[in-house]
N, CA, C and O of each residue as an XYZ file, in Angstrom:
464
protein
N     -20.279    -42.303    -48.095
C     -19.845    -40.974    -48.072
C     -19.919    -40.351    -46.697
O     -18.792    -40.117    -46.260
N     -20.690    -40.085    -46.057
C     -20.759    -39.627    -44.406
C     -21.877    -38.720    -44.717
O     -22.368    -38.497    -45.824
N     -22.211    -38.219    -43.542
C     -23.663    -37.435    -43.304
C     -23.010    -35.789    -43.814
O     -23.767    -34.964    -43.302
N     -22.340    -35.349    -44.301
C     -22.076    -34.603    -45.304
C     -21.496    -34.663    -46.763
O     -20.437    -35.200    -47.087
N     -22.241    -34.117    -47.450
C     -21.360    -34.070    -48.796
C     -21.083    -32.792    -48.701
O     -21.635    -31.844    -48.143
N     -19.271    -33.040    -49.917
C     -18.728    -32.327    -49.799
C     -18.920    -30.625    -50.207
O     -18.147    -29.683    -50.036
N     -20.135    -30.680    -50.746
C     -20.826    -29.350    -50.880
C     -20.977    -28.519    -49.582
O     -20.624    -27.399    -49.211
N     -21.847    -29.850    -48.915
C     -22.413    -29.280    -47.604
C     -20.650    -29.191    -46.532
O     -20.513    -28.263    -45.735
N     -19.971    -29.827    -46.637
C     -18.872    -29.510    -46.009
C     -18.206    -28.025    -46.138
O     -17.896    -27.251    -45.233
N     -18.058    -27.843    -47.859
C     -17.864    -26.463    -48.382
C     -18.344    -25.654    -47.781
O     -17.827    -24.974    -46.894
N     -19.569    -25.614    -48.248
C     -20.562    -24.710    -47.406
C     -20.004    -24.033    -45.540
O     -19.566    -22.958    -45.130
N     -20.352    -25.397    -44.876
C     -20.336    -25.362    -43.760
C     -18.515    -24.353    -43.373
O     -18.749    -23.863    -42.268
N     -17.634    -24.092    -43.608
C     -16.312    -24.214    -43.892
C     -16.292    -22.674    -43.878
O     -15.757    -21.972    -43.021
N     -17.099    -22.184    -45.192
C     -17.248    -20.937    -45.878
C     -18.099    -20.135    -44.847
O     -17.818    -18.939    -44.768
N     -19.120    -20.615    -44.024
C     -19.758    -20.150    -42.871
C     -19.053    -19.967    -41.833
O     -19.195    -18.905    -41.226
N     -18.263    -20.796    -41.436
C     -17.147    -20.355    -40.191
C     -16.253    -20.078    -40.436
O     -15.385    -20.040    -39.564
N     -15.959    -19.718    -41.800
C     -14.348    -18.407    -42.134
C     -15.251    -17.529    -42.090
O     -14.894    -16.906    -41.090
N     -16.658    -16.759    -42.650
C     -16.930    -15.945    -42.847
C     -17.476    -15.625    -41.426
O     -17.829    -14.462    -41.230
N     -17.595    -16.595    -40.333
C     -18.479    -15.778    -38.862
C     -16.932    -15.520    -38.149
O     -16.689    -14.540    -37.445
N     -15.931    -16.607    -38.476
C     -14.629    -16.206    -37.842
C     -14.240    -14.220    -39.043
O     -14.274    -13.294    -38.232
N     -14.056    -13.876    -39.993
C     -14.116    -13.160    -40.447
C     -14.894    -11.950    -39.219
O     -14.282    -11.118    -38.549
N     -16.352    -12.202    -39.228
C     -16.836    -11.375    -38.453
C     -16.538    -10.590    -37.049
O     -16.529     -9.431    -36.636
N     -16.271    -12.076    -36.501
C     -15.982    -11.825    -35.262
C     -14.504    -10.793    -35.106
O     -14.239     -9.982    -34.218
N     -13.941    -11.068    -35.965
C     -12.066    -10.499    -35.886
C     -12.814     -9.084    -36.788
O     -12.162     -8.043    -36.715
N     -13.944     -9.042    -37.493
C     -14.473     -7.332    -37.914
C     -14.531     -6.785    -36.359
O     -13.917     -5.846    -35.852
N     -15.673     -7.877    -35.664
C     -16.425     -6.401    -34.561
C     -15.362     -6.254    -33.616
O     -15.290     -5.208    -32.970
N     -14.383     -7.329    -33.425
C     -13.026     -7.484    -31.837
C     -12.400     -6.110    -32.606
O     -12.487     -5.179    -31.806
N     -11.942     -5.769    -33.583
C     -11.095     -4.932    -33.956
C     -11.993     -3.666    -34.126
O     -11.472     -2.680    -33.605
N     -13.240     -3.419    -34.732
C     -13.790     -2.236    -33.805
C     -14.159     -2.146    -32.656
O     -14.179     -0.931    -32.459
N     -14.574     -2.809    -31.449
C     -14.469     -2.875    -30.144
C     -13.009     -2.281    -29.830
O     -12.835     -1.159    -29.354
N     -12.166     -3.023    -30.100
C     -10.654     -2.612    -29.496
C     -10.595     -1.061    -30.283
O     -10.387      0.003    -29.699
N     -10.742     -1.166    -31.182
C     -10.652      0.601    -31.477
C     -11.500      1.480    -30.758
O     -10.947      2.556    -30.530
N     -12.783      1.374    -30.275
C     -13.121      2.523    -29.828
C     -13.286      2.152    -28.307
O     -14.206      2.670    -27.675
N     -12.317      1.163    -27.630
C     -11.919      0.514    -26.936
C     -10.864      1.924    -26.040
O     -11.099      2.497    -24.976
N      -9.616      2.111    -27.090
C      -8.665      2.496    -27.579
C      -8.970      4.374    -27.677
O      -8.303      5.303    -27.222
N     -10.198      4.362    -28.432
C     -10.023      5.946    -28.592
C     -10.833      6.402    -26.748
O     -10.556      7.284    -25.935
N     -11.577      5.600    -26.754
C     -12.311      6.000    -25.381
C     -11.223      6.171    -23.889
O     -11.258      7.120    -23.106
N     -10.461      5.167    -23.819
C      -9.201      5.181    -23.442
C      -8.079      6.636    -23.491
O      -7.460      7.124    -22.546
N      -8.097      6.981    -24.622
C      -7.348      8.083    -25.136
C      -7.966      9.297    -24.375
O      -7.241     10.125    -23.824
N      -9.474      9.386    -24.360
C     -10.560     10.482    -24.647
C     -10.437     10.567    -22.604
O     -10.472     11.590    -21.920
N     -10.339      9.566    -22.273
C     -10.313      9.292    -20.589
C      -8.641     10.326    -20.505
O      -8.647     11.555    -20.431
N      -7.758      9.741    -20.528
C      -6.423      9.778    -20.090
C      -6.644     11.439    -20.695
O      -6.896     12.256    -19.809
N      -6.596     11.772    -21.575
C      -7.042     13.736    -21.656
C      -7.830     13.997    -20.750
O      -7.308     14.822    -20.000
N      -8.814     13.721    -20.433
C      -9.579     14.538    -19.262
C      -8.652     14.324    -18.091
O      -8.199     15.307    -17.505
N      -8.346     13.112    -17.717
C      -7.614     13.244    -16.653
C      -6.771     14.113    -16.205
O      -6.831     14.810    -15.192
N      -5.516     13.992    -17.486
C      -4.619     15.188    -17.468
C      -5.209     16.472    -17.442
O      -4.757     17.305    -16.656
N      -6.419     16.831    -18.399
C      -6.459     18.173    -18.062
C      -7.427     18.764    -16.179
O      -7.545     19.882    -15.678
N      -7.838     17.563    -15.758
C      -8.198     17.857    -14.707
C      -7.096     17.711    -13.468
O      -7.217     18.385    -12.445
N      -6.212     16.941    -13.625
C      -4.996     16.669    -12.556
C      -3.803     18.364    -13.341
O      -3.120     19.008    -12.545
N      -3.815     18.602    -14.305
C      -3.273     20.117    -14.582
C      -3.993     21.338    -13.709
O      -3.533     22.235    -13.003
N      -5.289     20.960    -14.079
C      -5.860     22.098    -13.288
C      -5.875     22.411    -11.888
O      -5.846     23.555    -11.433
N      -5.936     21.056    -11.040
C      -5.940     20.670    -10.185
C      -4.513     21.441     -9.071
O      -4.478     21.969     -7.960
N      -3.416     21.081    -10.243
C      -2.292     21.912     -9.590
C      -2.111     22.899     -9.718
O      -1.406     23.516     -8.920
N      -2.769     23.569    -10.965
C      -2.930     24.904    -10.771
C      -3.481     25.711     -9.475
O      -2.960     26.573     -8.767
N      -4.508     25.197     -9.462
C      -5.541     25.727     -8.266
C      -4.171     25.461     -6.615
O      -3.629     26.273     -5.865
N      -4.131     24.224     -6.697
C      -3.121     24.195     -5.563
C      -1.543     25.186     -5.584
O      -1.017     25.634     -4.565
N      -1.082     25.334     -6.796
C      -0.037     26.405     -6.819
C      -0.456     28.000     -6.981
O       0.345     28.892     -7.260
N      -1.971     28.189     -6.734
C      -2.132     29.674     -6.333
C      -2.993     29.756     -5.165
O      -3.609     30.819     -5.075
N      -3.222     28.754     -4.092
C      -3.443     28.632     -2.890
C      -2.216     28.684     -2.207
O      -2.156     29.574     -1.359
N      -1.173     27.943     -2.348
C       0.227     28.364     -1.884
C       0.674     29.303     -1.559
O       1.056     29.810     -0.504
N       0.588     29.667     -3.068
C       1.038     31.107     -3.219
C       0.084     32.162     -2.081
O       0.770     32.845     -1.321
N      -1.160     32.266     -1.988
C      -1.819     33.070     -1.054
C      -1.495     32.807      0.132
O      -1.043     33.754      0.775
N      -1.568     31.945      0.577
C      -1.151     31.109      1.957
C       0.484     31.490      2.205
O       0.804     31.634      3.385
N       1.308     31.624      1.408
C       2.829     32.216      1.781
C       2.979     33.338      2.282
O       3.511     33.668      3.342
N       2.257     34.213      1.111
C       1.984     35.429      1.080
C       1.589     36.010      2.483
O       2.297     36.813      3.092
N       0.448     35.549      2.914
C      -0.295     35.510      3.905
C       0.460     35.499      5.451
O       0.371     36.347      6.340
N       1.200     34.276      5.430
C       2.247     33.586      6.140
C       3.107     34.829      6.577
O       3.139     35.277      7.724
N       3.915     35.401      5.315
C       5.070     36.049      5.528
C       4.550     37.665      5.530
O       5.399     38.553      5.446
N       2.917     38.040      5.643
C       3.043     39.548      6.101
C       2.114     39.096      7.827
O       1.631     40.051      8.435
N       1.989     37.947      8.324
C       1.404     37.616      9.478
C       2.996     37.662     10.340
O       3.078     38.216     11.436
N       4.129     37.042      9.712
C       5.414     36.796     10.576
C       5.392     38.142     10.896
O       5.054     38.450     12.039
N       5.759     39.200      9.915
C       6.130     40.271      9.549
C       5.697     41.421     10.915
O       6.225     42.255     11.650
N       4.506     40.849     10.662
C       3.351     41.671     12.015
C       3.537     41.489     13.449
O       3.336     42.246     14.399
N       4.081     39.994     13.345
C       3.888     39.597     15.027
C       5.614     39.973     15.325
O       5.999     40.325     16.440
N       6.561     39.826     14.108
C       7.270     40.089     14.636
C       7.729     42.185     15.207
O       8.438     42.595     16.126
N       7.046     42.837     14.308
C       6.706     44.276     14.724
C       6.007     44.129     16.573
O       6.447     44.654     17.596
N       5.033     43.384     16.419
C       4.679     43.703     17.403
C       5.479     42.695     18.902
O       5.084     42.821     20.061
N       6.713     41.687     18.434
C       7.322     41.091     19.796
C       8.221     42.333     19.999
O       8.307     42.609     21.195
N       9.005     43.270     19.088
C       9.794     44.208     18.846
C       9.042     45.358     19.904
O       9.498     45.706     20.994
N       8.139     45.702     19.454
C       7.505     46.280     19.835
C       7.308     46.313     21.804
O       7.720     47.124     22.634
N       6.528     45.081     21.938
C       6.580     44.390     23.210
C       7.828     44.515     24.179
O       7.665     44.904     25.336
N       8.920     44.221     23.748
C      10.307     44.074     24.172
C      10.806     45.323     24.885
O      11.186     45.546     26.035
N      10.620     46.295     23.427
C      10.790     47.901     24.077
C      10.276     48.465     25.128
O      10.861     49.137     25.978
N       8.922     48.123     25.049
C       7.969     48.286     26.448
C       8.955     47.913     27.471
O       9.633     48.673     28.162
N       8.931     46.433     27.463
C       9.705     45.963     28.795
C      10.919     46.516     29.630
O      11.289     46.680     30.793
N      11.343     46.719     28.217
C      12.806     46.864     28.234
C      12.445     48.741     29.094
O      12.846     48.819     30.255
N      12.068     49.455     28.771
C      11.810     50.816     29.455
C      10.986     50.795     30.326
O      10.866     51.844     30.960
N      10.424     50.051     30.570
C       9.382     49.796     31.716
C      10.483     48.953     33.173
O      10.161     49.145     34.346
N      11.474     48.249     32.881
C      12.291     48.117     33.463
C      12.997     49.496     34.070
O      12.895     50.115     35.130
N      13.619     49.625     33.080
C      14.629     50.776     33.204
C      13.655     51.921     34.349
O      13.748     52.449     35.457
N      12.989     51.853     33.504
C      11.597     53.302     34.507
C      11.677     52.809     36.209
O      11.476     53.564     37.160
N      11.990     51.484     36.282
C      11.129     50.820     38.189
C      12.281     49.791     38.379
O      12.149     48.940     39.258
N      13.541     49.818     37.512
C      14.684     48.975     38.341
C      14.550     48.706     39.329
O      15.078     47.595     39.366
N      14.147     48.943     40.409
C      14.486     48.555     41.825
C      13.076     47.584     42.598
O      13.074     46.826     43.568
N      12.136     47.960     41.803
C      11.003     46.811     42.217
C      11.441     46.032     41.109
O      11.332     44.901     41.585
N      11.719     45.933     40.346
C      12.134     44.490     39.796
C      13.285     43.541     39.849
O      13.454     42.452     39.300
N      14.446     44.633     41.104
C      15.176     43.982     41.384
C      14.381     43.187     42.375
O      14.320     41.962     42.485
N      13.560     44.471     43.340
C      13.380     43.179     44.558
C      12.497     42.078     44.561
O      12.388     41.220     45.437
N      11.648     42.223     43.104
C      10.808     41.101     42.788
C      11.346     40.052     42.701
O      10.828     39.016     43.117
N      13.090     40.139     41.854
C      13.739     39.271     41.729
C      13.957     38.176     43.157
O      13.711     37.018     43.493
N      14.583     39.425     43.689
C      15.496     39.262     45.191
C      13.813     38.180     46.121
O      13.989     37.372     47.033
N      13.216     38.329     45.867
C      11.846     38.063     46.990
C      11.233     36.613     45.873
O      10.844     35.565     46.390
N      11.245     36.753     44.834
C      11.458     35.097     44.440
C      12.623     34.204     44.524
O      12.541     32.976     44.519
N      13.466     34.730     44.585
C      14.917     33.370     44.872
C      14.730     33.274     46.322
O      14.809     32.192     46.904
N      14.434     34.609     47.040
C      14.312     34.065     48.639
C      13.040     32.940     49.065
O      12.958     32.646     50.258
N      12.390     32.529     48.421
C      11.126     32.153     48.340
C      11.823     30.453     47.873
O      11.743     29.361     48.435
N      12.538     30.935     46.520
C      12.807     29.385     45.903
C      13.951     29.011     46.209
O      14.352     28.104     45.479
N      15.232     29.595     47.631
C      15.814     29.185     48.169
C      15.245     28.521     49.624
O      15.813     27.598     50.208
N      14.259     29.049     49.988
C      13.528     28.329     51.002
C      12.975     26.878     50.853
O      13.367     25.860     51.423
N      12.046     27.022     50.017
C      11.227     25.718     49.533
C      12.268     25.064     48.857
O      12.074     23.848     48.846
N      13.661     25.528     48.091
C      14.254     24.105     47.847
C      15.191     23.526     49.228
O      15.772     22.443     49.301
N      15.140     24.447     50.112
C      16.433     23.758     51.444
C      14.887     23.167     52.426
O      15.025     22.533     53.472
N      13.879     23.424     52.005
C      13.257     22.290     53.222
C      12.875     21.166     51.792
O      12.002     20.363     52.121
N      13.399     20.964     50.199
C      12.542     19.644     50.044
C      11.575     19.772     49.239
O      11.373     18.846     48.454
N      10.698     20.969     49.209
C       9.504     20.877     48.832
C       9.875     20.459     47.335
O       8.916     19.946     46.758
N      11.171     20.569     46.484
C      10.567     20.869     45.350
C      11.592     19.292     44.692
O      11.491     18.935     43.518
């Protein structure tokens, strides 16, 4: 007969369907809470990468804001600046002609000897 009888074969048979049984119990709860933990991850994520842009689309927003009453200002004050010049000219035309006149004589010199 061989070093089993067929009892003990039975037996033996009924033990490894029932540990194979087992094993395919705990793989399939493993993979399930495998699965929900997985799930439970990918929500936090999203709700932290949502929030995330939130926070960055009302920093923007301040920072634009910010942006466009800073343009707003400097450009008041180049406006501003300009007018000065512009009447501060007009007021002393003639020293700023000859300021003119006394730098080209200056940078017609130094360019006919070379220097430049």
């Amino acid at each position: 007969m061989g070093i089993f009888s067929s009892s003990n074969e039975q037996k033996v048979r009924r033990r490894l369907k029932d540990y194979e049984s087992e094993l395919n119990r705990r793989g399939a709860q493993a993979l399930a809470r495998y699965e929900d933990e997985l799930e439970s991850s990918g929500r936090r994520m999203r709700d932290r990468v949502r929030s995330a842009g939130d926070d960055v689309s009302k920093h923007w927003n301040r920072t634009r804001d910010r942006l466009g009453d800073e343009g707003q200002r400097a450009w008041a004050m180049t406006e501003e600046s300009a007018r000065d010049i512009d009447r501060h000219v007009h007021e002393n035309a003639w020293a700023y002609i000859g300021a003119g006149v006394a730098v080209g004589v200056v940078a017609g010199v130094l360019l006919g000897r070379g220097k430049f």
